[in-house]
C-alpha positions as CSV (number, residue, x, y, z in Angstrom):
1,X,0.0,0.0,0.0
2,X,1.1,3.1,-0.9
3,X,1.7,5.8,1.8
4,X,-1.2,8.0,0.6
5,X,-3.4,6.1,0.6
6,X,-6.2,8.8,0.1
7,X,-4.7,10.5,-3.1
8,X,-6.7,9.3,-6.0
9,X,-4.0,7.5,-8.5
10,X,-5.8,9.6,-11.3
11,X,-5.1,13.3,-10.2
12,X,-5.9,14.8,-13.0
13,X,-9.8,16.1,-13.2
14,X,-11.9,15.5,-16.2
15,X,-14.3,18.4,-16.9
16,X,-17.9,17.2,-15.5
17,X,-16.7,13.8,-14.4
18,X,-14.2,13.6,-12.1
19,X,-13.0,9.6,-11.6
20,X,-11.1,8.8,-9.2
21,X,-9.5,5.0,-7.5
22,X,-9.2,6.2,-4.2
23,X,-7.0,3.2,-2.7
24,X,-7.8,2.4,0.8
25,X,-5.9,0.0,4.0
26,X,-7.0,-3.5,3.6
27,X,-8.0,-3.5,7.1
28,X,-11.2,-1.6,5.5
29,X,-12.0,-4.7,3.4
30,X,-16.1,-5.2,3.8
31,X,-16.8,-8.3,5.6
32,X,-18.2,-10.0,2.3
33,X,-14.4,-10.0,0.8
34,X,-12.6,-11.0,3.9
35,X,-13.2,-14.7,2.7
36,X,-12.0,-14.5,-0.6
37,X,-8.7,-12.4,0.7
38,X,-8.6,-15.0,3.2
39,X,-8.3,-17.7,0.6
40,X,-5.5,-15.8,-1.6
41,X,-3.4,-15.5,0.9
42,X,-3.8,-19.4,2.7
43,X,-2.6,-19.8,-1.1
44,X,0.3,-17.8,-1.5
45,X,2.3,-19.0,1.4
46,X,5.3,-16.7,1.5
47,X,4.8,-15.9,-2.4
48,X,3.8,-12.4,-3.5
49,X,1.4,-14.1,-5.3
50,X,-0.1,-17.7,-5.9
51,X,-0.5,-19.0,-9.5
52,X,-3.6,-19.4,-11.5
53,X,-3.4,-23.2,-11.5
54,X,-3.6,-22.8,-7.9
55,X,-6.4,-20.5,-7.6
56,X,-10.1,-22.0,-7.8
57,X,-12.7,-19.8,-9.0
58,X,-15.0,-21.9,-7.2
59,X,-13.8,-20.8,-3.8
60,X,-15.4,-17.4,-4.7
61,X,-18.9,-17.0,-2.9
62,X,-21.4,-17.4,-5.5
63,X,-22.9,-13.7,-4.7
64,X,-19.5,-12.1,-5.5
65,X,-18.8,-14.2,-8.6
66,X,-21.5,-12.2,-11.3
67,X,-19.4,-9.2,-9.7
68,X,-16.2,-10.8,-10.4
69,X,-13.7,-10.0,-13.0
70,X,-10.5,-11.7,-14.0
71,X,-7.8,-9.9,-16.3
72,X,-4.8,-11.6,-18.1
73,X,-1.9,-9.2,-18.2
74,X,-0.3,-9.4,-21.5
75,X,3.1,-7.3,-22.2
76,X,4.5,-6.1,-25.5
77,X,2.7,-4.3,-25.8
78,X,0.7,-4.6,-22.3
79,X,-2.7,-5.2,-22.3
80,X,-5.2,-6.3,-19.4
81,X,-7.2,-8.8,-21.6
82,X,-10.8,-10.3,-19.9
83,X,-10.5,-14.0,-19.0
84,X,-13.9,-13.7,-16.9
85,X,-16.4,-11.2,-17.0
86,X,-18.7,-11.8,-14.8
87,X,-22.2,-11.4,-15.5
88,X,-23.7,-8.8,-13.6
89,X,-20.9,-6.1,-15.8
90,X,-22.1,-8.1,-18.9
91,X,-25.8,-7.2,-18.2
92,X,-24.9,-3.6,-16.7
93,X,-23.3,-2.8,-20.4
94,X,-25.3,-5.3,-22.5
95,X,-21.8,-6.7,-24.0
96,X,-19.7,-9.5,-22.5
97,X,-15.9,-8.4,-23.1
98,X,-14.7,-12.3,-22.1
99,X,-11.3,-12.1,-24.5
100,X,-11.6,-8.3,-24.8
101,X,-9.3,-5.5,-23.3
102,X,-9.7,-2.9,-20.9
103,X,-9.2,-0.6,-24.4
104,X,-12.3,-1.9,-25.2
105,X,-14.5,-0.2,-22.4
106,X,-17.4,2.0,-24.2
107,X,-16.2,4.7,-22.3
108,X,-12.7,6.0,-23.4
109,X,-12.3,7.9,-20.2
110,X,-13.4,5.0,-17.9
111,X,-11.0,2.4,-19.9
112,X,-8.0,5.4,-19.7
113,X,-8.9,4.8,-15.9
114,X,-8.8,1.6,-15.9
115,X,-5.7,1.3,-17.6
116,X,-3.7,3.4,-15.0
117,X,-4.5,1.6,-12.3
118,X,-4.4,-1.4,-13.2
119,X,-0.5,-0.4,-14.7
120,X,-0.2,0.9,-10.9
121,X,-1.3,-2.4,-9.6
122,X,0.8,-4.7,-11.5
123,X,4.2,-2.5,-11.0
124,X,3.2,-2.7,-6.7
125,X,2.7,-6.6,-7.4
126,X,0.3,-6.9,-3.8
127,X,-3.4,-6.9,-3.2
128,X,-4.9,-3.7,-3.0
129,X,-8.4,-2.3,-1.8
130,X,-10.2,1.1,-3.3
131,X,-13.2,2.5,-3.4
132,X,-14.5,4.3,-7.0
133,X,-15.5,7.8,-6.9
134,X,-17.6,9.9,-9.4
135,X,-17.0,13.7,-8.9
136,X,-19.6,16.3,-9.3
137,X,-21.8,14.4,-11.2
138,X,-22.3,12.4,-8.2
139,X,-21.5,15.1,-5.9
140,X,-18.8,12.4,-5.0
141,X,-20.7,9.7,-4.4
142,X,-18.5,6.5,-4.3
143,X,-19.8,4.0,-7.1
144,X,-18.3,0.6,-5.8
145,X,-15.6,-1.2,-3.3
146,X,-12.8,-3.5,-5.0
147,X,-10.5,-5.6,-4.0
148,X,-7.6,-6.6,-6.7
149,X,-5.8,-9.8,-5.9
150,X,-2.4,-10.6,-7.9
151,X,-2.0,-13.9,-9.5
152,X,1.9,-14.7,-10.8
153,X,2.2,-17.8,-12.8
154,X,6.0,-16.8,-13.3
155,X,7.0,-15.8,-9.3
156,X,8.0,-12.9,-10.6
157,X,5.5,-10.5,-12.5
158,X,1.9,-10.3,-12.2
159,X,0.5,-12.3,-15.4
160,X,-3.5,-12.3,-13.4
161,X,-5.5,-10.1,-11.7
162,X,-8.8,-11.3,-9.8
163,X,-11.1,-8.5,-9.1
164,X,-14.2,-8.6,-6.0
165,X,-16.6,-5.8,-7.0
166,X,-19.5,-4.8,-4.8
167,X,-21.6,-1.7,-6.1
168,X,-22.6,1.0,-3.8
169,X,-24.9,3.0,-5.7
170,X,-28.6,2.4,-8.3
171,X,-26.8,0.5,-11.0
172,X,-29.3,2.2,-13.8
173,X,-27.4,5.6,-12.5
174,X,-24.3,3.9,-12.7
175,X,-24.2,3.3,-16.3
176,X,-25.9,6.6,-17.8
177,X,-22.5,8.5,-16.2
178,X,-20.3,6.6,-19.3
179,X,-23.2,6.7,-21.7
180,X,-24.6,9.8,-23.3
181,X,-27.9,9.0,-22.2
């Protein structure tokens, strides 16, 4: 965890619509993640990081799986590529982007968004806890809770990236903010 932990890793403000990954202590981890970050760590041992061979998908409460999102890290050039997308996101943007990038988000400003972080995530290679805030369209209402578990097939570089999602605002609302609707 970083040392400011309340400076959002995207500083700079989009006109109208502020976004911001505001990365909190994983001691604030809701209760409904504790078991899955539970789990990842039983599996990592003294690792950074256990592998994706080792990591059962299955051990994810069925509530949080639809809310779940798993990215393959791909480098040269580096890409965060969707191995599962669960199906609560697939119904929230009527597509399913299961083998798709990050780059292809709808939004360009939420996939730029996206893309930073997740580049922050890898290069800190431990788990990490944040919560999404929307600026003053929201009048800074936070959006969602994530935690962002690190998967490293090679020991060495985070090649996966398992994602617990909980929402914390009217998902209909959620979605017209990237839309021009």
């Amino acid at each position: 965890m970083s040392d400011s932990a309340d400076m959002p890793l995207q500083p700079d403000p989009v006109p109208n619509r502020d976004i911001a990954y505001l990365e909190r202590p994983l001691a604030e981890l809701p209760d409904s993640f504790q078991t899955v970050y539970a789990y990842w760590h039983l599996l990592r041992g003294r690792r950074f990081a256990p592998t994706w061979q080792e990591f059962d998908m299955m051990q994810i409460p069925p509530a949080l799986l639809p809310s779940t999102l798993v990215k393959d890290v791909e480098r040269d050039p580096l890409a965060f590529r969707y191995r599962f997308y669960g199906t609560h996101f697939a119904r929230l943007w009527d597509r399913d982007l299961t083998g798709k990038t990050t780059d292809d988000i709808a939004s360009p400003l939420l996939a730029q968004v996206i893309r930073q972080t997740l580049t922050h995530f890898i290069a800190q290679k431990q788990p990490a806890f944040y919560l999404l805030h929307i600026g003053p369209r929201l009048n800074d209402h936070r959006l969602q809770v994530q935690l962002r578990l690190p998967i490293s097939n090679d020991g060495e570089t985070v090649t996966n990236i398992v994602s617990l999602v909980s929402h914390q605002i009217d998902m209909d609302a959620y979605s017209k903010l990237f839309t021009d609707g």
